[in-house]
C-alpha positions in Angstrom: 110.4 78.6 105.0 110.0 76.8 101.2 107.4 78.8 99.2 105.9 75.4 98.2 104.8 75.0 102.2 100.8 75.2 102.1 99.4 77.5 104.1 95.8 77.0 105.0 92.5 78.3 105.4 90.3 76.7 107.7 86.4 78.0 107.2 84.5 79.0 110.2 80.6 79.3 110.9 78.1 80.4 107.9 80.0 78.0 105.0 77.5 74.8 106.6 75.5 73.4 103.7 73.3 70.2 103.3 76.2 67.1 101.8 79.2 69.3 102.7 82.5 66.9 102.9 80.2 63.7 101.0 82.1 64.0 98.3 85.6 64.0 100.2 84.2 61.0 102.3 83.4 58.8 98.8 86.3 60.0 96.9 88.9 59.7 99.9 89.8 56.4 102.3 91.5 59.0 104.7 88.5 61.3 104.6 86.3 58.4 105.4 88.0 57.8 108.6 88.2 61.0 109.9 84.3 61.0 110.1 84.1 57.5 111.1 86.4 58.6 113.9 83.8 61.4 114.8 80.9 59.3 114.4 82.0 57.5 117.3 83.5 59.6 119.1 80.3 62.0 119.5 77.7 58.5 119.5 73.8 60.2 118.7 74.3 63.5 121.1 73.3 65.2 117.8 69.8 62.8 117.2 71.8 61.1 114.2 75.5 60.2 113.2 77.5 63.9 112.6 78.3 62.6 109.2 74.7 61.9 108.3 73.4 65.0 109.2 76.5 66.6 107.0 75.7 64.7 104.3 71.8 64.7 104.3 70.4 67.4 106.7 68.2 68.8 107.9 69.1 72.0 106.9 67.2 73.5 110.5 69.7 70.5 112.7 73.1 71.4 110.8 72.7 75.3 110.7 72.0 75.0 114.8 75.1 76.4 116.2 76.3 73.0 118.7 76.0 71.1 115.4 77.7 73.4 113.2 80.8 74.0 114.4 81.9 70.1 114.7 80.5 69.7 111.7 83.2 71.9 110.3 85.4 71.3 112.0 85.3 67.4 110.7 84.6 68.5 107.1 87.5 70.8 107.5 90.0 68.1 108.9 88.7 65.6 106.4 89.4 67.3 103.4 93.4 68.0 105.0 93.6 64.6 105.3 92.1 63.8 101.9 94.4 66.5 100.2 97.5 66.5 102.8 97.7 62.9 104.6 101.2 62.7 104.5 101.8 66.4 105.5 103.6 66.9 109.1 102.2 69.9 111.0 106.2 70.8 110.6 105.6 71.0 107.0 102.8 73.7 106.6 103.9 77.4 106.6 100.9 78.4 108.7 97.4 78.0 109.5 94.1 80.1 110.0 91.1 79.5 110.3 87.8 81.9 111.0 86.6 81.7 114.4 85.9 78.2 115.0 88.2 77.4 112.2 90.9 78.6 114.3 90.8 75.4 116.2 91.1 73.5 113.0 93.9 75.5 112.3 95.2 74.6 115.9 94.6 71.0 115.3 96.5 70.9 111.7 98.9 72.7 113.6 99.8 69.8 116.3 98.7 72.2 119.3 95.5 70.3 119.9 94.6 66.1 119.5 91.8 65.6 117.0 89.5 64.1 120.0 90.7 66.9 122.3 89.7 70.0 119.4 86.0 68.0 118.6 85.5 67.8 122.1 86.0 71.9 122.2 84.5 72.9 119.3 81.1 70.5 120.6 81.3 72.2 123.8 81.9 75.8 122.1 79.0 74.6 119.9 76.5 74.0 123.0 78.0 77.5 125.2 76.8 79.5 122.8 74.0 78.4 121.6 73.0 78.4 125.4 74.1 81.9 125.6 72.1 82.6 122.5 69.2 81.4 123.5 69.2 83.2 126.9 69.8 86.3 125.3 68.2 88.4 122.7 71.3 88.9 120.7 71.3 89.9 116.7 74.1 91.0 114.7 74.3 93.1 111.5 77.0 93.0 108.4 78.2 97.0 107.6 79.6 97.1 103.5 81.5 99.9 102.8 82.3 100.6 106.5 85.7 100.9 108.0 87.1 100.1 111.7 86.6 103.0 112.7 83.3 104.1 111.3 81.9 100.7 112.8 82.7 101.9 116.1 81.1 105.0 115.6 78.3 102.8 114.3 78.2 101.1 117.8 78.8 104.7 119.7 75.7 106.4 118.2 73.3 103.2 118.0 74.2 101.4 121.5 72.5 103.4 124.0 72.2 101.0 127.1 72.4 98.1 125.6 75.2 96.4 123.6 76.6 96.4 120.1 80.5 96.4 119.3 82.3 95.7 115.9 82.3 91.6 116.3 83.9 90.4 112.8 86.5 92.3 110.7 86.3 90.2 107.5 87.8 92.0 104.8 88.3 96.2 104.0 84.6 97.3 104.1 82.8 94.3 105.2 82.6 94.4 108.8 79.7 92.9 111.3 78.3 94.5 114.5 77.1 92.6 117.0 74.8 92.9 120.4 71.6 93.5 122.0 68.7 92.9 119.2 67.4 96.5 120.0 70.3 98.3 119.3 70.9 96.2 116.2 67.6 97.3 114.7 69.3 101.1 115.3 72.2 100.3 113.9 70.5 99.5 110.4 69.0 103.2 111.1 72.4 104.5 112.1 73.9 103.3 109.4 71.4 104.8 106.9 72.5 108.0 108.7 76.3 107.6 108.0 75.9 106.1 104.1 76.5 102.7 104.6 74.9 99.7 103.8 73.0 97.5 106.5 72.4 94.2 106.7 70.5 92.2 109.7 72.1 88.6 109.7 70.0 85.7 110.3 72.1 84.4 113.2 70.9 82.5 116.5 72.2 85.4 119.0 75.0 88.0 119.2 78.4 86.2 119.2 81.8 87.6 119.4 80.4 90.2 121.6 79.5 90.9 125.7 76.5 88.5 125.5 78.6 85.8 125.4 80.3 86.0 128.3 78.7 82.9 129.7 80.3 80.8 127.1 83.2 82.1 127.5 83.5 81.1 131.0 82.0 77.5 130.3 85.2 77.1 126.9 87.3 78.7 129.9 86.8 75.2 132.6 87.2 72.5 129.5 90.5 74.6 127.6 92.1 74.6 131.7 91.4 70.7 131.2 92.8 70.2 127.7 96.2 69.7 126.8 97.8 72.2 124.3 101.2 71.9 122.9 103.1 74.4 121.0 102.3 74.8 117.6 104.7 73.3 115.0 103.8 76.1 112.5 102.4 79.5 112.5 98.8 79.6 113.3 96.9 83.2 113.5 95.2 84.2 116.5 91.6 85.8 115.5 91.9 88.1 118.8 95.3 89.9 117.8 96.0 89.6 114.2 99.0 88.1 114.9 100.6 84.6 115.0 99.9 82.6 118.0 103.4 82.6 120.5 104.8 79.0 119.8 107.6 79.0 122.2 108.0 79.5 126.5 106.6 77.7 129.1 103.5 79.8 128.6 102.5 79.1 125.3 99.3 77.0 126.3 98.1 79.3 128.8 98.3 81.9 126.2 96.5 79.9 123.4 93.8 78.9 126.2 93.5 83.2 127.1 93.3 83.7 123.6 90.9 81.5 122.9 88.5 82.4 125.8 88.9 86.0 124.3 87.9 85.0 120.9 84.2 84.5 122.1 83.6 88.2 123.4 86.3 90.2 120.7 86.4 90.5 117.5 87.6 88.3 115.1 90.2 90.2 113.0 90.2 87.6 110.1 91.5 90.7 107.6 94.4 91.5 110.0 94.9 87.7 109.9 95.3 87.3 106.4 97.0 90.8 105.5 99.9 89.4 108.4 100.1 86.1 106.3 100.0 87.8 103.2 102.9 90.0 103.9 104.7 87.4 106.5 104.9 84.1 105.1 104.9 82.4 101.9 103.6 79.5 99.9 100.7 77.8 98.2 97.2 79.0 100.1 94.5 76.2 100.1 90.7 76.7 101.5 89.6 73.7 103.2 86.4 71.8 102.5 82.9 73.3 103.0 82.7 76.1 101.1 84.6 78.8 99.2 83.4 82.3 101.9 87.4 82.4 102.7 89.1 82.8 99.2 85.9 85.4 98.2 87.3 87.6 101.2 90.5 87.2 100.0 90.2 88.9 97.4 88.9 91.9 99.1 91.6 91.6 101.9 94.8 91.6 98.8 93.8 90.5 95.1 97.2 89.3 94.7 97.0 86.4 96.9 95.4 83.5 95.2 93.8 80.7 97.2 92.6 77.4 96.1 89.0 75.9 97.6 88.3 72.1 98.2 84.7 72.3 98.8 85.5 68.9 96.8 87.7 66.8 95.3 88.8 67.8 91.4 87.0 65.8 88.9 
């Protein structure tokens, strides 16, 4: 493996903001036509073009959870092509990508067509905000708190209802996630144990029990996509570990995995710390945003990563 292989960061839900990828789209012919290709691909299911709303809101449409996530996705993919259009999936060390980024990072990968992975992450989109809206989820970001101190968290604050540790994003950030009551005691729980609570304004409780009904829905359209092996590492959220990229049941293991990711926790700091000490190259944070290189440096300082939430002027 060449240390001047990229090895990329693909941004999951939370980095959306009003014009994200506008300025990949105007400065790049390659960017252009990856949301052209969306555009007509997905029609007006949205109300409006996907690239419009990107580009010029409403905030309240792109922050909705069945827009978002093609929206990043397409942003995402748009700024590899922009930066990377002659780069083979053979070429990149490895991807990763937080929660829905891990189909981005699938995608870059050559596991998953570029219709095929909008087609998911739409549907993904639409399951959970369903499941959201037909439960009264919440989930709440720990600082300071370890693994294990977030389960303890959960242990003491759950009662009857739900609330596991849903996002392990970097040492001492960690989220909780479940039923809205026993996230209101977790923020008292936490209080209790000296650590720092914060409710999240999310649509419901993913990455927990409560979304069990999109899992099953992401279950029927993976069993009807076709996924071939990946053609460089890509990180699992699920296990910390790289994806298996070779046997006859490497798509029915990506398809379990990814099924999983929806009710487990995404171990994005396991993730990184694997790459970090696994594989080598340049790291590059894909367009919107810059939430993965600012957890990088919590996860190891050493490890520089470059954004493009734009192009370089």
């Amino acid at each position: 493996m060449s240390s001047d292989q990229p090895i990329i960061l693909c941004p999951g839900q939370g980095a959306q903001a009003i014009g994200m990828g506008k300025a990949w789209f105007d400065a790049s012919p390659d960017a252009a036509r990856t949301f052209g290709a969306a555009d007509e691909q997905l029609g007006d299911r949205f109300g409006a073009p996907l690239s419009q709303i990107c580009f010029e809101g409403p905030a309240e449409r792109l922050n909705r959870t069945d827009v978002a996530q093609p929206a990043l996705f397409v942003c995402a993919v748009a700024s590899f092509q922009a930066l990377f259009n002659d780069t083979e999936p053979g070429d990149l060390a490895a991807t990763a990508g937080l929660s829905l980024g891990e189909y981005t990072a699938l995608h870059l990968a050559g596991a998953i067509s570029f219709a095929d992975a909008l087609e998911l992450v739409a549907l993904r989109g639409r399951a959970m905000q369903d499941a959201a809206e037909a439960s009264r989820g919440s989930m709440v970001a720990l600082v300071g708190a370890t693994e294990d101190q977030a389960k303890e968290l959960c242990d003491r604050a759950r009662e009857r209802g739900v609330l596991v540790p849903a996002n392990l994003n970097a040492p001492g950030q960690v989220v909780v996630s479940g039923d809205a009551d026993a996230c209101a005691r977790a923020v008292t729980v936490a209080a209790e144990m000296s650590l720092r609570a914060a409710p999240l304004e999310v649509a419901g409780a993913f990455h927990s029990p409560l979304m069990a009904p999109a899992a099953e829905r992401l279950a029927e359209a993976l069993e009807k996509t076709s996924i071939d092996p990946p053609r460089c590492l890509v990180m699992s959220n699920v296990t910390g570990q790289p994806h298996v990229s070779e046997g006859d049941e490497v798509a029915a293991l990506i398809r379990q995995r990814l099924v999983e990711q929806l009710t487990h926790p995404v171990r994005w700091s396991d993730d990184c710390q694997w790459l970090a000490a696994n594989a080598e190259g340049a790291w590059h944070e894909l367009a919107p945003g810059k939430v993965l290189s600012g957890l990088m440096r919590r996860i190891n300082r050493e490890t520089k990563v470059t954004s493009h939430d734009a192009p370089e002027s």
